[in-house]
Backbone as numpy.savetxt, mean C-alpha at the origin, in Angstrom:
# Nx Ny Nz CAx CAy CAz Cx Cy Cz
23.69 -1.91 -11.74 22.52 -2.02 -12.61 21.26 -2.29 -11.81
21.68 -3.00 -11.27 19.77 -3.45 -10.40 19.89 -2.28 -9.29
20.66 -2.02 -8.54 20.53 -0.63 -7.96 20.39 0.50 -8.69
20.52 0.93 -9.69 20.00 2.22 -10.75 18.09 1.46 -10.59
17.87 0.15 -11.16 16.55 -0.15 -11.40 15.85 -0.39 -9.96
16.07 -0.35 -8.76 15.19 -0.21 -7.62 15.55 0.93 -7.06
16.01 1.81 -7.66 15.99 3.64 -7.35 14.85 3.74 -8.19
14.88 3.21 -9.45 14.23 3.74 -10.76 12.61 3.24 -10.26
12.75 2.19 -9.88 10.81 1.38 -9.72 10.59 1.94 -8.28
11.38 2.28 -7.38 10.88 3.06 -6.24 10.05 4.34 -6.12
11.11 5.35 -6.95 10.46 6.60 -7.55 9.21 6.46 -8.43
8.99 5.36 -9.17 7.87 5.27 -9.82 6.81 5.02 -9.11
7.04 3.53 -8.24 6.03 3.55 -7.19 5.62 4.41 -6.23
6.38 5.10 -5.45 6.11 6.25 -4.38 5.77 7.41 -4.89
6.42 8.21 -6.02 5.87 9.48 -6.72 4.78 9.31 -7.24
4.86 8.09 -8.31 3.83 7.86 -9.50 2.69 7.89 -8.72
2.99 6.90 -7.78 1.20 6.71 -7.46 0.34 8.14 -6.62
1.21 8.72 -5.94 0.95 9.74 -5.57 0.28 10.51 -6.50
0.85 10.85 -7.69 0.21 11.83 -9.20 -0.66 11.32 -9.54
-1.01 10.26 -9.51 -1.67 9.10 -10.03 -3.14 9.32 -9.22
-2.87 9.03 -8.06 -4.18 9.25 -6.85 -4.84 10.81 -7.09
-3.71 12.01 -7.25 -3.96 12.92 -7.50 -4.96 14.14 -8.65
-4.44 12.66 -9.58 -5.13 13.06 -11.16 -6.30 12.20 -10.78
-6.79 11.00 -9.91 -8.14 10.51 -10.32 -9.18 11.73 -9.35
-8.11 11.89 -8.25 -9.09 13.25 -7.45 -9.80 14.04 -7.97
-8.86 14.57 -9.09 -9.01 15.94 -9.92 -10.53 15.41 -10.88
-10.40 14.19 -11.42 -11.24 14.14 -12.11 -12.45 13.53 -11.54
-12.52 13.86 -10.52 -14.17 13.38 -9.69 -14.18 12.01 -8.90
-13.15 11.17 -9.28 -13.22 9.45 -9.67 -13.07 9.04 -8.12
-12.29 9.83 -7.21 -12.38 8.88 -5.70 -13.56 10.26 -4.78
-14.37 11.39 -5.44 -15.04 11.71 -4.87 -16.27 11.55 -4.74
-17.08 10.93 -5.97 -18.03 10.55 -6.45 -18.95 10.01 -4.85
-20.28 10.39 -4.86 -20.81 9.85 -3.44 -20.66 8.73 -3.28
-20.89 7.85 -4.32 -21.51 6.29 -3.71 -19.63 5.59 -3.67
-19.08 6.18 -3.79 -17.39 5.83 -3.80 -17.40 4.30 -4.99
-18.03 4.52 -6.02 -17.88 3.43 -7.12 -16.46 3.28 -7.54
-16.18 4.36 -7.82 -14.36 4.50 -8.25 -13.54 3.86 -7.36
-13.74 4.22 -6.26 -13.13 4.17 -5.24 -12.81 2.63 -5.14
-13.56 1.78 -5.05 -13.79 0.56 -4.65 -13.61 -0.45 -5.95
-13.23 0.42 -7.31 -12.74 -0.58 -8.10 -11.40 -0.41 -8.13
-10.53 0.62 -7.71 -9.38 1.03 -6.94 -9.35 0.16 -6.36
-9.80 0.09 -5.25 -9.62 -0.96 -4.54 -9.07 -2.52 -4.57
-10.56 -3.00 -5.45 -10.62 -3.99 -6.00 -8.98 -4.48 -7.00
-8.75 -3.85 -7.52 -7.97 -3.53 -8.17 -6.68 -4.15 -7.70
-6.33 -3.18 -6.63 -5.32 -3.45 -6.31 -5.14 -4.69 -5.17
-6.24 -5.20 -4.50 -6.34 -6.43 -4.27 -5.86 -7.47 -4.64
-6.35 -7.80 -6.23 -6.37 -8.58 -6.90 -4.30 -8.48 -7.31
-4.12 -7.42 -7.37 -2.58 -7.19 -8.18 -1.83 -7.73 -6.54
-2.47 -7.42 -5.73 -1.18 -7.84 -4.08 -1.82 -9.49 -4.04
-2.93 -9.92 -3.62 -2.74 -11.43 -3.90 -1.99 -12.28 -4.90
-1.80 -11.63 -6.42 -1.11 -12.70 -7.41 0.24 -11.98 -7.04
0.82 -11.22 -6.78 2.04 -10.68 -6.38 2.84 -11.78 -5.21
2.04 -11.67 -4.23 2.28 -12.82 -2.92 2.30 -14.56 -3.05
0.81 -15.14 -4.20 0.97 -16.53 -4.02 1.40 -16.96 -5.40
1.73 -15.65 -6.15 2.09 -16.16 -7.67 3.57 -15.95 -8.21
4.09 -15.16 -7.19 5.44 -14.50 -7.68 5.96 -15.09 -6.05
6.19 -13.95 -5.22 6.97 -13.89 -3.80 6.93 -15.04 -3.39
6.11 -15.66 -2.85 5.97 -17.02 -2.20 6.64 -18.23 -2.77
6.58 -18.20 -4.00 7.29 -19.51 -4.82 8.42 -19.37 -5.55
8.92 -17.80 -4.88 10.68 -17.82 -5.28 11.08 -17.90 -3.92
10.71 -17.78 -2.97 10.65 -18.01 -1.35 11.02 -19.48 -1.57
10.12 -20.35 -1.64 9.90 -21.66 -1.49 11.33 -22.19 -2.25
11.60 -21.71 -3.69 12.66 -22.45 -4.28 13.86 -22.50 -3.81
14.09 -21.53 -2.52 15.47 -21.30 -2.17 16.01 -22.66 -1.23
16.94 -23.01 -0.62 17.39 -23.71 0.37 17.06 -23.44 2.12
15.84 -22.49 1.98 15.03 -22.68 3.19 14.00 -23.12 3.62
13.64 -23.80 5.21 12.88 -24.96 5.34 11.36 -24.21 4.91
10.60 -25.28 4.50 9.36 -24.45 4.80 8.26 -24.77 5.78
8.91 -24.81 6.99 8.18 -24.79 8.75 9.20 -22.95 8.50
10.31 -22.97 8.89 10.76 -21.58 9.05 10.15 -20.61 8.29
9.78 -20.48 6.38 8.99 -19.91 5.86 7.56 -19.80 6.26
6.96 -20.81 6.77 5.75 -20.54 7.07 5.83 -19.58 8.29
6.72 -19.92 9.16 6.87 -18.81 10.46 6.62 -17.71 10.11
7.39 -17.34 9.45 8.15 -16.17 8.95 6.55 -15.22 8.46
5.88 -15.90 7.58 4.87 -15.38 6.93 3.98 -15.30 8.45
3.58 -16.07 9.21 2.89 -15.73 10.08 3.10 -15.26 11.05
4.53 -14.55 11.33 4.95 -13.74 12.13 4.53 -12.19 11.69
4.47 -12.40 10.18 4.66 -11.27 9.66 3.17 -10.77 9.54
2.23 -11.70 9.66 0.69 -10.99 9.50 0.27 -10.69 10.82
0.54 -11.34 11.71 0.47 -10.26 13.01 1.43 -9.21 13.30
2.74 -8.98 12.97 3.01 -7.79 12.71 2.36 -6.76 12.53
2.24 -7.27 11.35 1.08 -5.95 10.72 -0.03 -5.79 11.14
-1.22 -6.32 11.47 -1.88 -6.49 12.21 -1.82 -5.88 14.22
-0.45 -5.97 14.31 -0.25 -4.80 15.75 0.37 -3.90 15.21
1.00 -3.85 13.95 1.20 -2.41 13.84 -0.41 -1.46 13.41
-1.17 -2.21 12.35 -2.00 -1.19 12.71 -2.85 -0.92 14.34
-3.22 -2.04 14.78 -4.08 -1.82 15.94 -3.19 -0.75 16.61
-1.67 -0.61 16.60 -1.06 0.67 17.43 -1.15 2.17 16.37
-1.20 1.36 15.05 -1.64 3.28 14.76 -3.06 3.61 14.38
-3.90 3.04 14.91 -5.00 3.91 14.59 -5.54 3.95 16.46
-4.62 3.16 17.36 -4.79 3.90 18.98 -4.34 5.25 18.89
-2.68 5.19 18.67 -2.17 6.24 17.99 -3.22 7.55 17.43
-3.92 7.48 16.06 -4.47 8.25 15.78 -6.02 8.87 16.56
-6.29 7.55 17.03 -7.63 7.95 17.60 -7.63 9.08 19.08
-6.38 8.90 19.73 -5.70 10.30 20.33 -5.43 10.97 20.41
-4.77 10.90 18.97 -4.05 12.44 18.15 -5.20 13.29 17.90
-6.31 12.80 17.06 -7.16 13.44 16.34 -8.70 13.46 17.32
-8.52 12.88 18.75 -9.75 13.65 19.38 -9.94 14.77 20.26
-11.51 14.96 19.89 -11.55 16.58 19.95 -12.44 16.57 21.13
-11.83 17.48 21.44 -12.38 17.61 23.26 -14.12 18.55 23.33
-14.34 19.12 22.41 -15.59 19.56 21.98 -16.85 18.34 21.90
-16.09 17.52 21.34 -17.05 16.41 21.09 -16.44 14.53 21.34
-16.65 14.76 22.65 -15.49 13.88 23.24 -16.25 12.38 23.07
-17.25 12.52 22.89 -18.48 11.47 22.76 -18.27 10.37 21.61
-17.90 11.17 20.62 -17.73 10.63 19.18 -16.26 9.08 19.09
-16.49 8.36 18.48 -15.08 7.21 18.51 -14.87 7.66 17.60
-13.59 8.10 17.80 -13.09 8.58 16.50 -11.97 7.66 16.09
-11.75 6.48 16.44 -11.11 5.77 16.66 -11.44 4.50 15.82
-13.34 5.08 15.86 -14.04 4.42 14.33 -14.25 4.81 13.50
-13.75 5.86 13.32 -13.42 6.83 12.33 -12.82 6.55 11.42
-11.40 6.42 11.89 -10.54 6.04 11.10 -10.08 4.32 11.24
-10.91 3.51 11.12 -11.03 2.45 11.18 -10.80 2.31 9.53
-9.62 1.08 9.17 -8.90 1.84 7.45 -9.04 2.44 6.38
-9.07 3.79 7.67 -8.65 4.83 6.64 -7.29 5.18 6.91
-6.59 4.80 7.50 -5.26 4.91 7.74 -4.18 3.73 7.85
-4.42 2.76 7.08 -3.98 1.47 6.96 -3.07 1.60 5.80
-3.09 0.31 4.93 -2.42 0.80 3.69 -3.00 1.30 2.49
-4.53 1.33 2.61 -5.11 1.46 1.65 -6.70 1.87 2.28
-6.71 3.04 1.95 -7.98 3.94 2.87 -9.03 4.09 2.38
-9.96 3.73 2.94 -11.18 3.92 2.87 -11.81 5.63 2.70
-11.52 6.34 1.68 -11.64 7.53 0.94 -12.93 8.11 2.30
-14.08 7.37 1.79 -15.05 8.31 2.55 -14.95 8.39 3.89
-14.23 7.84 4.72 -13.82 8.66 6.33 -13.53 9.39 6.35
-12.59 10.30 5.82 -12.11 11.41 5.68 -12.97 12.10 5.55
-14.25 12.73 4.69 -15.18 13.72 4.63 -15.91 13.62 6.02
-15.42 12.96 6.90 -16.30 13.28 8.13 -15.78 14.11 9.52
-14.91 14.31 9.08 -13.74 15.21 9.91 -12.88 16.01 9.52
-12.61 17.34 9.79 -11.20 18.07 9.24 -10.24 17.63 10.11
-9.27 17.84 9.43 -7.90 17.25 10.26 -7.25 18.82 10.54
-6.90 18.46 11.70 -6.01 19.25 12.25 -4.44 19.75 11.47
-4.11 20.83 11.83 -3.03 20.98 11.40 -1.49 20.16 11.61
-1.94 19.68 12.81 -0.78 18.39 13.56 -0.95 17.53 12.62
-2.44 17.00 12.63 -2.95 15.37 12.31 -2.01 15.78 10.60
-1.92 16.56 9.74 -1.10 16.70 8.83 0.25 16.07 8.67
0.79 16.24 9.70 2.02 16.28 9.76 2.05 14.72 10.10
0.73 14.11 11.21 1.21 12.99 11.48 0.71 12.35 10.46
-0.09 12.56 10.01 -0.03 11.61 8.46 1.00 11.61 7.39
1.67 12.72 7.56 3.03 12.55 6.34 4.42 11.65 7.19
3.99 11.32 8.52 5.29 10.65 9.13 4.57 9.22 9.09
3.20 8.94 8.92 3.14 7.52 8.76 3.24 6.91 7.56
3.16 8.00 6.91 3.15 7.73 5.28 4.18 7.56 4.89
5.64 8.33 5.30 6.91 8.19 5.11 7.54 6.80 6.15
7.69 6.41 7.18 7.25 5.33 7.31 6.90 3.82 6.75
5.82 3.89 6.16 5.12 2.67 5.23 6.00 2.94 3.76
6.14 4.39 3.04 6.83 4.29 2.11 8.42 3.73 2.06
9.05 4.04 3.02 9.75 3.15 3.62 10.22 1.63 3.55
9.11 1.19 4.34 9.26 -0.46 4.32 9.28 -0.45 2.86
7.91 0.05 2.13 7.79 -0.75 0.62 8.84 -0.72 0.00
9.92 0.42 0.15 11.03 0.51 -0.61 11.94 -0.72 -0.41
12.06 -1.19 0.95 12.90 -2.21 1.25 12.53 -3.68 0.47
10.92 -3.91 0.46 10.24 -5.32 0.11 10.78 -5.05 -1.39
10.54 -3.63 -2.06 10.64 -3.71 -3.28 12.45 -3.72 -3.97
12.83 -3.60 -3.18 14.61 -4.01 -2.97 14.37 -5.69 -2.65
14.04 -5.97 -2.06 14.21 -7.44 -1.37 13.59 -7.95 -2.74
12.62 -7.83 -3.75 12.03 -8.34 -4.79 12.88 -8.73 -5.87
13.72 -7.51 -6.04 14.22 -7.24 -6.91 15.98 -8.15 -7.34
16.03 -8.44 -5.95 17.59 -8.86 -5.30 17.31 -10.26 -5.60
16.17 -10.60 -5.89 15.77 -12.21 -6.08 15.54 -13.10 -7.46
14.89 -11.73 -8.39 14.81 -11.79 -9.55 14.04 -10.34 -9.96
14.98 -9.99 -11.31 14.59 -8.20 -11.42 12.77 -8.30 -11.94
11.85 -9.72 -12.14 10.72 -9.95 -12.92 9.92 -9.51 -11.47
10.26 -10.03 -10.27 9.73 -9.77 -9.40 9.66 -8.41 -8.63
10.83 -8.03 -9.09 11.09 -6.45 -8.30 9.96 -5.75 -9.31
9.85 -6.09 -10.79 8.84 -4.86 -11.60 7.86 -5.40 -10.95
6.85 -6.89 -10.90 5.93 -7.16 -10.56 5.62 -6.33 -8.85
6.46 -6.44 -7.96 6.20 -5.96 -6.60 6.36 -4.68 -6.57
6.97 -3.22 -7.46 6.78 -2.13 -7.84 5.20 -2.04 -7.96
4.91 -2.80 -9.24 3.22 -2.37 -9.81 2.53 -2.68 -8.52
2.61 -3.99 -8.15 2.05 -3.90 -6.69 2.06 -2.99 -5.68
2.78 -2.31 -5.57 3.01 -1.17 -4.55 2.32 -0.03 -5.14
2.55 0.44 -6.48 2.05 1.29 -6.81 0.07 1.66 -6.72
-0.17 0.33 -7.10 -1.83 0.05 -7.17 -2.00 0.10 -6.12
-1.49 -0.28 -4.84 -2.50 -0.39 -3.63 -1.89 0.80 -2.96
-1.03 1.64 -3.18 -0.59 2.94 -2.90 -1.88 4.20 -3.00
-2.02 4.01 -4.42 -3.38 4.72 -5.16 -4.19 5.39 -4.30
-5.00 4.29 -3.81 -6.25 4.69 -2.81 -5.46 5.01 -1.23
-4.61 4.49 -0.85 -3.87 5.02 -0.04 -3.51 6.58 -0.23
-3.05 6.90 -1.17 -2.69 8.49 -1.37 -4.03 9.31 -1.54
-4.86 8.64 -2.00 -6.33 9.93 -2.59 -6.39 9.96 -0.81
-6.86 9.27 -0.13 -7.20 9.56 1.67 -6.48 10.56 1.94
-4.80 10.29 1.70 -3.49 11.33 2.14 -3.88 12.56 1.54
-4.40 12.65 0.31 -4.59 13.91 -0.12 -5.50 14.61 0.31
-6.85 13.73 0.72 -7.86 14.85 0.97 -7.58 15.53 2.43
-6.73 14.86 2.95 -6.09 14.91 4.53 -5.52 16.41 4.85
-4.00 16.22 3.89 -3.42 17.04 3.49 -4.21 18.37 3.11
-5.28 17.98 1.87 -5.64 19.35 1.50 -6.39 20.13 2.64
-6.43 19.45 3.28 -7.56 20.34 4.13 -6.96 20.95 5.65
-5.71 20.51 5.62 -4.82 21.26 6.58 -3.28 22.10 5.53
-3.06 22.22 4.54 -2.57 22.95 4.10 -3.24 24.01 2.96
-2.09 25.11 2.82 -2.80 26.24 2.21 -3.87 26.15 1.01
-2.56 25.18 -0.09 -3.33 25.09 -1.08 -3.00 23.59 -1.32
-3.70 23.20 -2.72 -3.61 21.64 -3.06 -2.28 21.30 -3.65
-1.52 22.40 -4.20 -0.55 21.98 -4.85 0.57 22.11 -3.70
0.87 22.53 -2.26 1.22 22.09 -1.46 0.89 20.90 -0.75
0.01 20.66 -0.43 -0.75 18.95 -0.31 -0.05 18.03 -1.15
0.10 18.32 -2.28 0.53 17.83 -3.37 2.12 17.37 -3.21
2.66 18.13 -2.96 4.35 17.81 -2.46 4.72 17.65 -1.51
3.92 17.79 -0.45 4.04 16.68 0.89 4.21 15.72 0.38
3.08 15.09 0.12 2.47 13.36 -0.15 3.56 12.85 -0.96
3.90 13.80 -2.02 5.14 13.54 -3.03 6.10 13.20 -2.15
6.84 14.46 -1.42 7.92 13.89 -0.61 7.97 12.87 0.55
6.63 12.59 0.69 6.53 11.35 1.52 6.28 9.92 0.69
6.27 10.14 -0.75 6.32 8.86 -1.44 7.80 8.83 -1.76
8.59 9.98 -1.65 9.92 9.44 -2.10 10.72 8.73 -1.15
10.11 9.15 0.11 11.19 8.24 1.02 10.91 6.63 0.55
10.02 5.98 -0.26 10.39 4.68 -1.13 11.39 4.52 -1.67
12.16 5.42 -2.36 13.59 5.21 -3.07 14.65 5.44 -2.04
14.36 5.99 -0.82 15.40 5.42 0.69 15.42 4.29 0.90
14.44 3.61 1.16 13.84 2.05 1.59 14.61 1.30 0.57
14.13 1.82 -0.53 15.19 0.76 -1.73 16.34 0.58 -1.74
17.56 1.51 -1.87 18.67 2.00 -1.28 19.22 1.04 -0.19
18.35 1.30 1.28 18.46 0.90 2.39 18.78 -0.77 2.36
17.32 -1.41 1.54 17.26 -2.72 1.10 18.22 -3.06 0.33
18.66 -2.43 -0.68 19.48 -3.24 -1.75 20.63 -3.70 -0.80
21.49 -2.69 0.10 23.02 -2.87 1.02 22.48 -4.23 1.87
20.78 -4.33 2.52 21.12 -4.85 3.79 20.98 -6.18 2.91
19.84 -6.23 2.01 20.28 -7.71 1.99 21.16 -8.21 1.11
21.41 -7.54 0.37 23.08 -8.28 -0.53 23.92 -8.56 0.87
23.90 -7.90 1.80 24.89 -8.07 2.86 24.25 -9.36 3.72
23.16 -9.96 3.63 22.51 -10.71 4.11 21.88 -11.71 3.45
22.39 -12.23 2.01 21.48 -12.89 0.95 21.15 -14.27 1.56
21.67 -14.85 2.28 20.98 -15.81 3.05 19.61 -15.62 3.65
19.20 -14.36 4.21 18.18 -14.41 4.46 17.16 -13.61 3.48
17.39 -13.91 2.09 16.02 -13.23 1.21 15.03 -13.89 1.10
15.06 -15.41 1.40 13.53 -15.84 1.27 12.56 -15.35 2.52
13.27 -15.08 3.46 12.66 -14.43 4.60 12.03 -13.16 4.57
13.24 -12.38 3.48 12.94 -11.11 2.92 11.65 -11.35 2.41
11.97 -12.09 1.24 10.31 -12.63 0.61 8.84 -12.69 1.31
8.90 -13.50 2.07 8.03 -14.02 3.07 7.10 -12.66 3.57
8.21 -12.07 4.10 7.41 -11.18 4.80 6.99 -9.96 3.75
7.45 -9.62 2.55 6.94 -8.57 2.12 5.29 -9.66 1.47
5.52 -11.14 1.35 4.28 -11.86 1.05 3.57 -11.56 2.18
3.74 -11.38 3.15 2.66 -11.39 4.74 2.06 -9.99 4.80
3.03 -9.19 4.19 2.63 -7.53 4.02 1.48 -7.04 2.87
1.75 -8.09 1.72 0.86 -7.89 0.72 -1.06 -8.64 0.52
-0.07 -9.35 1.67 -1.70 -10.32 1.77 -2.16 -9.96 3.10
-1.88 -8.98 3.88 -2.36 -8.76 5.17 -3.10 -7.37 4.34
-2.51 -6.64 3.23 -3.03 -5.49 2.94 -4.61 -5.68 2.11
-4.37 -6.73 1.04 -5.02 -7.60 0.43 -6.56 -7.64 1.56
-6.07 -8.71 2.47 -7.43 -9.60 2.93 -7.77 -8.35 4.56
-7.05 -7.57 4.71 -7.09 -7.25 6.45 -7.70 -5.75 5.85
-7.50 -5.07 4.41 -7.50 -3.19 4.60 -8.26 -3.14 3.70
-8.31 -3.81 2.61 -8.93 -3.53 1.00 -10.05 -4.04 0.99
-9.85 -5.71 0.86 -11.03 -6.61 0.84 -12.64 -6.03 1.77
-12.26 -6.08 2.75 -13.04 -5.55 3.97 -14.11 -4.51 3.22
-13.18 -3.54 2.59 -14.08 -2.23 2.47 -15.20 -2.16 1.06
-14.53 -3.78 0.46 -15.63 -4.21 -0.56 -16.75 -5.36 -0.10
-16.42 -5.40 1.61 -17.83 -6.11 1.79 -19.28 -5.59 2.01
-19.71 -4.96 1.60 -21.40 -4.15 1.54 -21.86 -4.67 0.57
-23.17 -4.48 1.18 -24.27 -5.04 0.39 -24.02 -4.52 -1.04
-23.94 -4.48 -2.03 -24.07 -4.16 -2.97 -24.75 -4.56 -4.36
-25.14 -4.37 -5.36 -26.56 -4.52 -6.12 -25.64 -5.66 -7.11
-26.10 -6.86 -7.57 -25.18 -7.65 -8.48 -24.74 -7.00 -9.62
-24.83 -5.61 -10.12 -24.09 -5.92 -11.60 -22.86 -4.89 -10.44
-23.21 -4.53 -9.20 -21.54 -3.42 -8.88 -20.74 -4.79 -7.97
-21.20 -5.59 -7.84 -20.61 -7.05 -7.23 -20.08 -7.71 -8.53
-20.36 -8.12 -9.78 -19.85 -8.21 -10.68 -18.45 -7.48 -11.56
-18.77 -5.92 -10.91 -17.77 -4.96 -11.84 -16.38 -5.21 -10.56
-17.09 -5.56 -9.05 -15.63 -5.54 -8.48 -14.72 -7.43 -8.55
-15.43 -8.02 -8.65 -14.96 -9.04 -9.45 -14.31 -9.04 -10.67
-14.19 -8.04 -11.70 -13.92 -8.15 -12.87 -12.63 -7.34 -12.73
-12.78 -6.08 -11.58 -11.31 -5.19 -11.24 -10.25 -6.38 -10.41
-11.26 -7.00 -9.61 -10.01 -7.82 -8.66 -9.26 -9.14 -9.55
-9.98 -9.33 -10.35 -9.24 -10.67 -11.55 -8.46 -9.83 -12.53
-8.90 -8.35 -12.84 -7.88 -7.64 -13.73 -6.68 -7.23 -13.20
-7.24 -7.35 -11.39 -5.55 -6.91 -11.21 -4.33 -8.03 -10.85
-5.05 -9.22 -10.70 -4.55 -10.16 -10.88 -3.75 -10.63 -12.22
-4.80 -10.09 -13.61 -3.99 -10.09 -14.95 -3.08 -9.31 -15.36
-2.90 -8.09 -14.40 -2.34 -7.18 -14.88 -0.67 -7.68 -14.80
-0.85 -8.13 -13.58 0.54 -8.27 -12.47 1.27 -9.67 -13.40
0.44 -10.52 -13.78 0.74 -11.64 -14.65 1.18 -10.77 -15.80
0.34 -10.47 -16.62 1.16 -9.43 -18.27 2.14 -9.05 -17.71
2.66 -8.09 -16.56 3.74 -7.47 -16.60 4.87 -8.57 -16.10
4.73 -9.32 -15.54 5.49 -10.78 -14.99 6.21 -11.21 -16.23
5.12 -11.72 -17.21 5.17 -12.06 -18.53 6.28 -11.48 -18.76
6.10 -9.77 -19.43 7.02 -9.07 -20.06 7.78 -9.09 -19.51
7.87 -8.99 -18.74 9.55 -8.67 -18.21 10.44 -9.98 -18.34
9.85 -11.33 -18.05 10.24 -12.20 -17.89 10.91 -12.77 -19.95
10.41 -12.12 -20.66 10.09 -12.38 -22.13 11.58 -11.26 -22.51
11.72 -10.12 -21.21 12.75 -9.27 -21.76 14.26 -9.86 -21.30
């Protein structure tokens, strides 16, 4: 049963959000110049990975029979993790994708996160991507879809309220992650509706990750608060290190107001669905 339901919230998270990113494309919403959409996306999903991490993950972490000096490790092992994993993929990319025509350019600030977990939409219009850089974006993407599948297995293995709550989480900060993948994609494949099933089949490798997760840690349930921990270090490194960041500009008080009102909604959101599930 809970393995049918972290196949089931994997595919939702990795496909869904993909269609999801896809349909706001279509309708203008992450192309718009001043990237308003974009950044309540953002906002958005901010707000849903912080209450995910200090409202859910962290304090089913804490209740278990592990110390919390080792939990705290654990979490701060895990934000520099992430933190050298990106600094190695956007070295990574800033190699892949420079062009010997214009060798001058950092392109390296280019994609400064837009290739994180959650991308900064307007980098992308400043470069075509190569037909490679395609490919290497569907292997980092498969990759990250990946881990999430595992955290969202590890969620789920702890209590099924948390596996839906850390699904929606994945899914929201996926979002703006996929519109980047797409415009990526579209512009090194033929058409959009090939673009389109890349990104797809690179959100399904999430229901591998899940899979993967459910065996290792039932085989390992001693260490799920650890499990915990770190998908908390993953959600709040995405949170405060990829998202947050790209809502710091100057901006006029009533669009400083509207991203305040997305980052507390996604905070409510993640609570309602906590709620329900917890009520089912």
């Amino acid at each position: 049963m809970i393995l049918i339901a972290i196949i089931t919230a994997t595919l939702a998270a990795g496909i869904g959000s993909v269609w999801l990113a896809a349909g706001l494309l279509n309708t203008g919403l992450g192309t718009r110049p001043d990237g308003v959409g974009t950044r309540h996306l953002l906002s958005l999903a901010a707000g849903a990975l912080l209450a995910t991490a200090f409202m859910h993950l962290l304090p089913e972490a804490f209740e278990s029979q592990a110390g919390a000096h080792e939990l705290f490790t654990t979490l701060l092992v895990g934000l520099v993790f992430f933190f050298l994993l990106d600094k190695a993929e956007l070295w990574h990319h800033g190699h892949e994708h420079h062009d010997p025509v214009q060798g001058h350019h950092d392109h390296g600030q280019a994609h400064d996160h837009s290739h994180g977990h959650a991308h900064g939409h307007e980098h992308h219009h400043h470069h075509a991507a190569p037909q490679g850089g395609g490919w290497a974006v569907l292997t980092g993407d498969s990759v990250h879809c990946f881990g999430d599948g595992v955290l969202i297995a590890s969620a789920f293995l702890a209590d099924m309220r948390l596996g839906l709550v850390a699904a929606l989480s994945v899914l929201a900060h996926e979002v703006p992650h996929h519109m980047g993948d797409l415009v990526v994609l579209r512009q090194s494949s033929a058409s959009r509706r090939i673009a389109l099933v890349k990104v797809s089949l690179a959100g399904a490798v999430t229901a591998l990750g899940g899979v993967a997760g459910y065996f290792l840690v039932g085989q390992l349930h001693d260490w799920l608060p650890f499990f915990l921990a770190v998908a908390s270090s993953s959600f709040v490194y995405v949170a405060l290190a990829d998202l947050i960041p790209q809502l710091q500009r100057h901006v006029s008080a009533r669009e400083t107001a509207f991203q305040i009102f997305w980052l507390l909604l996604g905070m409510a959101v993640v609570t309602l669905v906590s709620g329900a599930a917890h009520s089912h």
